[in-house]
FIMAR-33684 format. One record per atom (N, C-alpha, C): residue number from 1; atom name; y, x, z. Coordinates in Angstrom, 3 decimals. Layout:
// residues N
<num:NUM | atomo:CA | y:Y | x:X | z:Z>
...
//
This chain:
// residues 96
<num:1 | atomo:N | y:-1.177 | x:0.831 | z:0.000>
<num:1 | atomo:CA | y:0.000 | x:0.000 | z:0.000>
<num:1 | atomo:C | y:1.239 | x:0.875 | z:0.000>
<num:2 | atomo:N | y:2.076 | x:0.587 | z:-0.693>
<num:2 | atomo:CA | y:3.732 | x:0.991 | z:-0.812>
<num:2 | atomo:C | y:4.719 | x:0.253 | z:-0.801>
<num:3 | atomo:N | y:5.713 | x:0.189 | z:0.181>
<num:3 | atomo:CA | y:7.106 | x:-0.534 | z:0.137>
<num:3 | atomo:C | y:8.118 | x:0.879 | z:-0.335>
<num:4 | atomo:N | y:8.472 | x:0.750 | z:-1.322>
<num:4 | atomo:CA | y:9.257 | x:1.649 | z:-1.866>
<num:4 | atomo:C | y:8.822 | x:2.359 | z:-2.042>
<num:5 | atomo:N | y:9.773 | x:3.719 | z:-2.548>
<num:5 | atomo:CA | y:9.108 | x:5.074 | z:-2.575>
<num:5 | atomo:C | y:8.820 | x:6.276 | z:-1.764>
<num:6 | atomo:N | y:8.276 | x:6.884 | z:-2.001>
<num:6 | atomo:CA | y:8.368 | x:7.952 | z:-0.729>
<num:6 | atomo:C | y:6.893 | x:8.668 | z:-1.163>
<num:7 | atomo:N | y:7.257 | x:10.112 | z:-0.442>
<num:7 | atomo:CA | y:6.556 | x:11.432 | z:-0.845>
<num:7 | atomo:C | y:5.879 | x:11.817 | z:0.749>
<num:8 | atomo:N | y:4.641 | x:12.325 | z:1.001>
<num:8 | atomo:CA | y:4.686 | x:12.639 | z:1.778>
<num:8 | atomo:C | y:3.787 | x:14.419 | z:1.981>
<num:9 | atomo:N | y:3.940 | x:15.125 | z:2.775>
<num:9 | atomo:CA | y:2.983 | x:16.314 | z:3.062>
<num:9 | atomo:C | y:1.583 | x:16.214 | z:3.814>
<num:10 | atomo:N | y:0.261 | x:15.203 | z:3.302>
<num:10 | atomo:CA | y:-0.812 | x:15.082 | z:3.927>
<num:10 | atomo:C | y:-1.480 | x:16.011 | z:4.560>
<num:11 | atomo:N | y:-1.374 | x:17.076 | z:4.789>
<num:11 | atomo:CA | y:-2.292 | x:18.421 | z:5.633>
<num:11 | atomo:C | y:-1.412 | x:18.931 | z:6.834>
<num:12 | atomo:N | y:-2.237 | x:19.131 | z:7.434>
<num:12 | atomo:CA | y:-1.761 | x:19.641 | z:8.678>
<num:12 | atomo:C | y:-1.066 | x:20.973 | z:8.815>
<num:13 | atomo:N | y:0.119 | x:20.897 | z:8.995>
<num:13 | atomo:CA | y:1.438 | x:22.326 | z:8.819>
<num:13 | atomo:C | y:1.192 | x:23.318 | z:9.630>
<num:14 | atomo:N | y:0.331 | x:23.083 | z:10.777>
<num:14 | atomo:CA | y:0.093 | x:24.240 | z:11.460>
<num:14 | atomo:C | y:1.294 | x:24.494 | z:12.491>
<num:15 | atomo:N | y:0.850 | x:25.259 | z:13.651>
<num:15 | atomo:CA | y:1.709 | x:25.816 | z:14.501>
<num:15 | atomo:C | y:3.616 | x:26.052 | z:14.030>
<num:16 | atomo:N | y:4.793 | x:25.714 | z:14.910>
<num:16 | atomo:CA | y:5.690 | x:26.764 | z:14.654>
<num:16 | atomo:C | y:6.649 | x:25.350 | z:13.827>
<num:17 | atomo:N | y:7.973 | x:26.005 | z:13.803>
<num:17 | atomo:CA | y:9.118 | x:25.434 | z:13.196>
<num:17 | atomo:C | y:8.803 | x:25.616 | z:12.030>
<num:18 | atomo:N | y:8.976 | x:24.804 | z:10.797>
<num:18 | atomo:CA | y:8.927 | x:24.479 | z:9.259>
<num:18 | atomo:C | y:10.274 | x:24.040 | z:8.568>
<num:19 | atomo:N | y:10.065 | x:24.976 | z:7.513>
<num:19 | atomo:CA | y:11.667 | x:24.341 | z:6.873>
<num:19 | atomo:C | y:10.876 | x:23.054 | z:5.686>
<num:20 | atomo:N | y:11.473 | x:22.092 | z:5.820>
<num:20 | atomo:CA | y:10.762 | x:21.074 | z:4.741>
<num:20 | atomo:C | y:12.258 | x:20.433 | z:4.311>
<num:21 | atomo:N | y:12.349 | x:20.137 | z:2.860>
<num:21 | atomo:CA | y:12.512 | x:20.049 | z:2.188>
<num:21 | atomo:C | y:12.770 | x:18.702 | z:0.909>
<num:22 | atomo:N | y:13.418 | x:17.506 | z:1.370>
<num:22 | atomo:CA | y:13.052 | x:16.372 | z:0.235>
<num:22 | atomo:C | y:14.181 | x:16.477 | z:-1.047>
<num:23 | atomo:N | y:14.039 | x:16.277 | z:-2.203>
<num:23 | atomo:CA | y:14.553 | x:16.435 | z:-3.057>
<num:23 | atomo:C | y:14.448 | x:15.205 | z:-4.136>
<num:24 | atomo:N | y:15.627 | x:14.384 | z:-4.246>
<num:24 | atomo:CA | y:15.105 | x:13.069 | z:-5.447>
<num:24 | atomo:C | y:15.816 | x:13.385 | z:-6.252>
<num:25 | atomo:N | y:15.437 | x:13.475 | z:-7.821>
<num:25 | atomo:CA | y:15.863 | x:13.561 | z:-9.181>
<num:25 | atomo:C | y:15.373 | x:12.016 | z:-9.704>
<num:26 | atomo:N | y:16.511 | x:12.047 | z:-10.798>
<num:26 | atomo:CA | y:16.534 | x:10.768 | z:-11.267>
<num:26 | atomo:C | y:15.335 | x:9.789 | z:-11.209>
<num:27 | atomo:N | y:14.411 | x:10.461 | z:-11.388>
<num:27 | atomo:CA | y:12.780 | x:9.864 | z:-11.509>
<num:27 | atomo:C | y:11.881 | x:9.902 | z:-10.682>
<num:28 | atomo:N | y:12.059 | x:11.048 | z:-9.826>
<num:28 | atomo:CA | y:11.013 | x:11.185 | z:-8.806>
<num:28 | atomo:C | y:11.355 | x:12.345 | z:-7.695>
<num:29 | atomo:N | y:10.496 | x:12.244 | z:-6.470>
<num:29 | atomo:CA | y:10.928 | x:12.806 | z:-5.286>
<num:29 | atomo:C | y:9.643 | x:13.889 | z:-5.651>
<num:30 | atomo:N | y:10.420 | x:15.036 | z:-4.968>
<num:30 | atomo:CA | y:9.859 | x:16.195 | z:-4.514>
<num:30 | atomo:C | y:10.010 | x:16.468 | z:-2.592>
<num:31 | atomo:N | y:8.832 | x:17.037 | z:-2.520>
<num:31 | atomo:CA | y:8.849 | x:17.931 | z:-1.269>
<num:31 | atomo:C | y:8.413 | x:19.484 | z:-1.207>
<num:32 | atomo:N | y:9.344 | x:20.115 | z:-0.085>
<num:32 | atomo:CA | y:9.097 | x:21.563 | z:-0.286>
<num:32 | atomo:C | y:8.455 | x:21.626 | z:1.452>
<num:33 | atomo:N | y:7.519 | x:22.618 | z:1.890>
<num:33 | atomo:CA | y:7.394 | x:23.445 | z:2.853>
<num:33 | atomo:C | y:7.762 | x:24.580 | z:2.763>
<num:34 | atomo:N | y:8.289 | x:25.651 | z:3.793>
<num:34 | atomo:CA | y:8.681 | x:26.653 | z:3.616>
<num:34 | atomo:C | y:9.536 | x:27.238 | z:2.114>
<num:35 | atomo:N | y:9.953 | x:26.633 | z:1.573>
<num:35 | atomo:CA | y:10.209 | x:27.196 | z:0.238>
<num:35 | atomo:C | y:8.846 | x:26.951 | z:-0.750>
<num:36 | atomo:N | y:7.962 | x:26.365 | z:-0.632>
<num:36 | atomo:CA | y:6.963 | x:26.187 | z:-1.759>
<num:36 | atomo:C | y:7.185 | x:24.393 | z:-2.074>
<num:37 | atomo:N | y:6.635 | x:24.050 | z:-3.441>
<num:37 | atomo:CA | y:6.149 | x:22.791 | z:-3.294>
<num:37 | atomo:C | y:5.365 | x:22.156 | z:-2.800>
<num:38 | atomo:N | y:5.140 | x:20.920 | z:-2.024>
<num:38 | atomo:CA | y:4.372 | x:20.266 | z:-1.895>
<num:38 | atomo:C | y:3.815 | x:19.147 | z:-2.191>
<num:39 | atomo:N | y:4.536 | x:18.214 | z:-2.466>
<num:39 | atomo:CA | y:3.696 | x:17.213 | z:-3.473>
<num:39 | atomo:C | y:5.002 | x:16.365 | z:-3.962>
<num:40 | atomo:N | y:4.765 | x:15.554 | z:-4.973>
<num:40 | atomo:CA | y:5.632 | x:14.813 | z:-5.372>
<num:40 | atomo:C | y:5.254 | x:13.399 | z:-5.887>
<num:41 | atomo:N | y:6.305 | x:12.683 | z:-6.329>
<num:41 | atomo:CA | y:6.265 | x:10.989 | z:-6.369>
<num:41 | atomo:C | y:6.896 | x:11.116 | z:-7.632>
<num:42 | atomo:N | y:6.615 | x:10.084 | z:-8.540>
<num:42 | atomo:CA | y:7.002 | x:9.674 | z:-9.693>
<num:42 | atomo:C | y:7.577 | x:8.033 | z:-9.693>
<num:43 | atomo:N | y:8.682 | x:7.416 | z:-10.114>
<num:43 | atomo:CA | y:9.129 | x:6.650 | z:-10.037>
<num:43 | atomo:C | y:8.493 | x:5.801 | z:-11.056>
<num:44 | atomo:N | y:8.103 | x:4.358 | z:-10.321>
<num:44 | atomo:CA | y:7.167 | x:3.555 | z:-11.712>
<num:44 | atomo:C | y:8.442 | x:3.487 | z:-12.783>
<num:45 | atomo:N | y:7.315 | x:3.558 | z:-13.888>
<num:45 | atomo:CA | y:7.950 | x:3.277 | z:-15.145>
<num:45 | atomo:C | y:9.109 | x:4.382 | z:-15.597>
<num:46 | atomo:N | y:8.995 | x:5.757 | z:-14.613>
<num:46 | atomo:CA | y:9.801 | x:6.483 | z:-15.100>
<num:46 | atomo:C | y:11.254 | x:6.483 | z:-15.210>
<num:47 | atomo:N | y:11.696 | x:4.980 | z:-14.164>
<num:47 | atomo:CA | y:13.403 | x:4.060 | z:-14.888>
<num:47 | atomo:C | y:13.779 | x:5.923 | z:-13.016>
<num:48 | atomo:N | y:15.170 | x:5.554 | z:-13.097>
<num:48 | atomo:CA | y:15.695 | x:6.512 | z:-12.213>
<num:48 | atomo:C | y:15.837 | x:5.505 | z:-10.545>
<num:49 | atomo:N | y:15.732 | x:5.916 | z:-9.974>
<num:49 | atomo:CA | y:15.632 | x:5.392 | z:-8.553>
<num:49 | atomo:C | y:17.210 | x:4.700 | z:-8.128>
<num:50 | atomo:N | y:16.661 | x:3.716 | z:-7.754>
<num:50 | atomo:CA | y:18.680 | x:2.719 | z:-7.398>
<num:50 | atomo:C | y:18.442 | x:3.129 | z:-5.856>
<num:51 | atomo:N | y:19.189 | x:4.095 | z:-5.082>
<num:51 | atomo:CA | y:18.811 | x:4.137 | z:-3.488>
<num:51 | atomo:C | y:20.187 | x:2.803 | z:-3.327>
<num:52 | atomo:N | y:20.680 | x:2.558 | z:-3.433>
<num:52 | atomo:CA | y:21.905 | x:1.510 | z:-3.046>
<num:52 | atomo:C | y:21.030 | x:0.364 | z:-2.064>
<num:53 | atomo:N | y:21.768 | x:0.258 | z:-0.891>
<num:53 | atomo:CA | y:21.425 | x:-0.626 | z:-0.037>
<num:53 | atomo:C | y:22.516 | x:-0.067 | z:1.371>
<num:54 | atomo:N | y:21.689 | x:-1.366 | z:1.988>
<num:54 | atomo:CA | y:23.200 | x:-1.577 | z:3.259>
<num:54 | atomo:C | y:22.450 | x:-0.847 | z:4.400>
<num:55 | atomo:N | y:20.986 | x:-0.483 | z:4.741>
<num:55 | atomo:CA | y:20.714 | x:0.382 | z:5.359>
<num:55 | atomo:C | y:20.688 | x:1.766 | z:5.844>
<num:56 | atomo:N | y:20.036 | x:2.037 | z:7.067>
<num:56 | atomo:CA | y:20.608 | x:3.084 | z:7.647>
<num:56 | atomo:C | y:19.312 | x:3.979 | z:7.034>
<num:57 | atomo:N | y:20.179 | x:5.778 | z:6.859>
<num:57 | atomo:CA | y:18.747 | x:6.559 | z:6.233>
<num:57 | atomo:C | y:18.088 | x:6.734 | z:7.457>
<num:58 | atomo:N | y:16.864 | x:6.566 | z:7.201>
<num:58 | atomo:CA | y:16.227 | x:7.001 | z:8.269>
<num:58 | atomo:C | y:15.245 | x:8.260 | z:8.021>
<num:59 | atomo:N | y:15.098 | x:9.390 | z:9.253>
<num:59 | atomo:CA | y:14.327 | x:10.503 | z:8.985>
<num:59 | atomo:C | y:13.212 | x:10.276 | z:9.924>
<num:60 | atomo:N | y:12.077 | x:10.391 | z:9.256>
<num:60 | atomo:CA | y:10.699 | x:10.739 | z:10.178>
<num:60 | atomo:C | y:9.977 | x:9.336 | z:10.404>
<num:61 | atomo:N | y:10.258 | x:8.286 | z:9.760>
<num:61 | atomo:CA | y:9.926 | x:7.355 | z:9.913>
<num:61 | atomo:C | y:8.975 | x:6.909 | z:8.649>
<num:62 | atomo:N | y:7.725 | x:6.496 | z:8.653>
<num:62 | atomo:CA | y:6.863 | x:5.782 | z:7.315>
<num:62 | atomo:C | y:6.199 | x:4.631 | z:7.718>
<num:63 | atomo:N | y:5.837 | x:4.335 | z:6.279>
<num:63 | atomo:CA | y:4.990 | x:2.957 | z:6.309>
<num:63 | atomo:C | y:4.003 | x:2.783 | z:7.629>
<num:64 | atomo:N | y:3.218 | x:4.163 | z:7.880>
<num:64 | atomo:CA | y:1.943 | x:3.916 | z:9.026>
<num:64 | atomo:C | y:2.377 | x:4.813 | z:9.930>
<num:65 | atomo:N | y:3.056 | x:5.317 | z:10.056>
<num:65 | atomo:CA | y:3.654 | x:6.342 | z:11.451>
<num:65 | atomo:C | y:5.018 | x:6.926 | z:11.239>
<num:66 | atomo:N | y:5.110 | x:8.035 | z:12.169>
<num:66 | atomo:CA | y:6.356 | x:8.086 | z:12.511>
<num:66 | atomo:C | y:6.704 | x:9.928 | z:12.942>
<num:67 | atomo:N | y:7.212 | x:10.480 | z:12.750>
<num:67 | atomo:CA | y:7.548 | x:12.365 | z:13.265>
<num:67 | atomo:C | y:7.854 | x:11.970 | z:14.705>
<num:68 | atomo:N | y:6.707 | x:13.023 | z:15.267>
<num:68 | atomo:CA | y:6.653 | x:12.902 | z:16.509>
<num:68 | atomo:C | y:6.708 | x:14.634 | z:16.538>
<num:69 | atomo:N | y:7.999 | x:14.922 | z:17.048>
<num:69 | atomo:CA | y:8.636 | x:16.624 | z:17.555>
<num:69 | atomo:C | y:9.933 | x:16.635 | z:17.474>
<num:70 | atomo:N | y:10.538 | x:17.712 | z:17.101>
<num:70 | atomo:CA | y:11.698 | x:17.586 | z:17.588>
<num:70 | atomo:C | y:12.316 | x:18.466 | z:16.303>
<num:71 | atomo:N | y:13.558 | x:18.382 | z:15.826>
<num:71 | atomo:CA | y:14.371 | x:18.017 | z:14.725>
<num:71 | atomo:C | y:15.483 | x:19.222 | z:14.926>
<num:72 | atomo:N | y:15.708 | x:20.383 | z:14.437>
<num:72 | atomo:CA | y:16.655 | x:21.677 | z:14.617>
<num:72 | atomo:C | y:17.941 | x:21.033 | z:14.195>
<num:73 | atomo:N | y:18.185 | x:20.839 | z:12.868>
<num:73 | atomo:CA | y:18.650 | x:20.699 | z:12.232>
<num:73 | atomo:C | y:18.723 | x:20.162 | z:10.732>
<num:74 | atomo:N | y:19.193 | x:18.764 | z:10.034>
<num:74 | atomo:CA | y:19.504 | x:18.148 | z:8.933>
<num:74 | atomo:C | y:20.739 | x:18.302 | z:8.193>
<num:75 | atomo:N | y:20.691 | x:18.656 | z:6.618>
<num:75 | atomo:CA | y:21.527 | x:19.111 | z:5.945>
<num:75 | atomo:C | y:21.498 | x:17.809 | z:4.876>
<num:76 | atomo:N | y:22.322 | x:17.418 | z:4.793>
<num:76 | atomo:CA | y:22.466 | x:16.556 | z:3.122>
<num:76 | atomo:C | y:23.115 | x:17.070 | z:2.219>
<num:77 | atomo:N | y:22.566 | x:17.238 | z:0.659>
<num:77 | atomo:CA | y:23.700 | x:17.270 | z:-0.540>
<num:77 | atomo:C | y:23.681 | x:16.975 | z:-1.037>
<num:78 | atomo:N | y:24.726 | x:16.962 | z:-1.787>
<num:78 | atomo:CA | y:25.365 | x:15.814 | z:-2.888>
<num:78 | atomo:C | y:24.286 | x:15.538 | z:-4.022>
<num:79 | atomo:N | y:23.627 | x:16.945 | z:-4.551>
<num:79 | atomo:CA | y:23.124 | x:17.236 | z:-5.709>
<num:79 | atomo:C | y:21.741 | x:17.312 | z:-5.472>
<num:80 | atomo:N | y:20.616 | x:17.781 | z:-6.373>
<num:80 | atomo:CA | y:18.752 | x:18.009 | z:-6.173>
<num:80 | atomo:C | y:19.739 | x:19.690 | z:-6.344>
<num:81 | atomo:N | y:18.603 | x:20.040 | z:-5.519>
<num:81 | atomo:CA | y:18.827 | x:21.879 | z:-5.057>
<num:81 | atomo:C | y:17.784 | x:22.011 | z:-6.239>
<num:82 | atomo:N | y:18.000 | x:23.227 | z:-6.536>
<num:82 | atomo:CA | y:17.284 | x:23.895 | z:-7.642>
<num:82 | atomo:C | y:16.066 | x:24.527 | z:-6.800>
<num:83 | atomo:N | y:14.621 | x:24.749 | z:-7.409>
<num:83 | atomo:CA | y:13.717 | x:24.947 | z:-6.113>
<num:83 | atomo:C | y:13.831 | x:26.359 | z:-5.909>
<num:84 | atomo:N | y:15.032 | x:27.819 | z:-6.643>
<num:84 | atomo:CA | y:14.872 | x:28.873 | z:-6.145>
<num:84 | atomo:C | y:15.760 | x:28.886 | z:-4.936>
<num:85 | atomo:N | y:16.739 | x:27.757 | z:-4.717>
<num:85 | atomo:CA | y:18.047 | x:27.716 | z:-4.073>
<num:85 | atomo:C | y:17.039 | x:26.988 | z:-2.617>
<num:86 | atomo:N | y:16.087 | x:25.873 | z:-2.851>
<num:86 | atomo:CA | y:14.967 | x:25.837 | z:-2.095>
<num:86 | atomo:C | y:14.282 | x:26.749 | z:-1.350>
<num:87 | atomo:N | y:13.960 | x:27.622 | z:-1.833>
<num:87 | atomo:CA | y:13.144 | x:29.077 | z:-1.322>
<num:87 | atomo:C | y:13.590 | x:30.072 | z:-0.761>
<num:88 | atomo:N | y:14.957 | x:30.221 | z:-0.866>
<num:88 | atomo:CA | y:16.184 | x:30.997 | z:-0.610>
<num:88 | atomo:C | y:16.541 | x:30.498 | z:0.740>
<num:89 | atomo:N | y:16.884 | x:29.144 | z:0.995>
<num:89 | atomo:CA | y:17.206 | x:28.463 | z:2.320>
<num:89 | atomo:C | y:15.723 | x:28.866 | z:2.630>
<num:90 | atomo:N | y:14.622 | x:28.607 | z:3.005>
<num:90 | atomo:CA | y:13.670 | x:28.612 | z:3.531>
<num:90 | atomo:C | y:13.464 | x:29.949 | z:4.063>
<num:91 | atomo:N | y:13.706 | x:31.240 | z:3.073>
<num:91 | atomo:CA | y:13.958 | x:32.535 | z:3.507>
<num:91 | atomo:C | y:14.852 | x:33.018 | z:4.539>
<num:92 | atomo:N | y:15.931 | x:32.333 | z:4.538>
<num:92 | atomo:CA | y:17.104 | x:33.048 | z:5.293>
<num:92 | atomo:C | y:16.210 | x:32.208 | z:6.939>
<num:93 | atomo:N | y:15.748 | x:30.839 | z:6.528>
<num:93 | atomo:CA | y:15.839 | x:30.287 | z:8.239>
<num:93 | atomo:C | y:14.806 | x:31.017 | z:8.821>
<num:94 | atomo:N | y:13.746 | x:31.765 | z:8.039>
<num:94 | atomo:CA | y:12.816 | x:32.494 | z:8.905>
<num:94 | atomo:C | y:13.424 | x:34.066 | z:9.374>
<num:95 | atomo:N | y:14.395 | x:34.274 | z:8.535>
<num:95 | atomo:CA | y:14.917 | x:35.674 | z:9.097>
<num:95 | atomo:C | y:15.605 | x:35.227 | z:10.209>
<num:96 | atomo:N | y:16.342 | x:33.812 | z:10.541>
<num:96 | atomo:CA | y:16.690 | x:33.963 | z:11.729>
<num:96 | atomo:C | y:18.380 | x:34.066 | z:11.630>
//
């Protein structure tokens, strides 16, 4: 079952802080771990995604559960990051 769209990372991330990553282009959502890909969503029919609505975004929340830990820090931008500009952020947060 699906109410809307949405991407998710099914395997277990393992120990430790993770930089993750959502990214929507006209058609479909991407996710990154650490600077790599992880899986992605394709928008039916290929049309571009309308996010317009009166709701609030919500993070960590899905259809059958919910992010249970704790949250460093959230960045929004305007634009889809390019995935080397992806890998690059993911680099610098492990140097610290």
């Amino acid at each position: 079952m699906q109410a809307g769209q949405g991407v998710s990372h099914d395997r277990y991330l393992g120990p430790g802080w993770k930089h993750m990553t959502a990214i929507r282009r006209s058609d479909r959502l991407e996710l990154f771990v650490d600077g790599k890909p992880s899986a992605e969503s394709n928008a039916r029919g290929g049309s571009p995604f309308d996010l317009a609505h009166s709701q609030p975004l919500l993070i960590g929340f899905g259809g059958t559960g919910y992010f249970s830990g704790r949250i460093q820090e959230v960045r929004v931008h305007r634009r889809a990051l390019a995935p080397e500009v992806v890998k690059g952020l993911a680099e610098s947060e492990r140097r610290g």
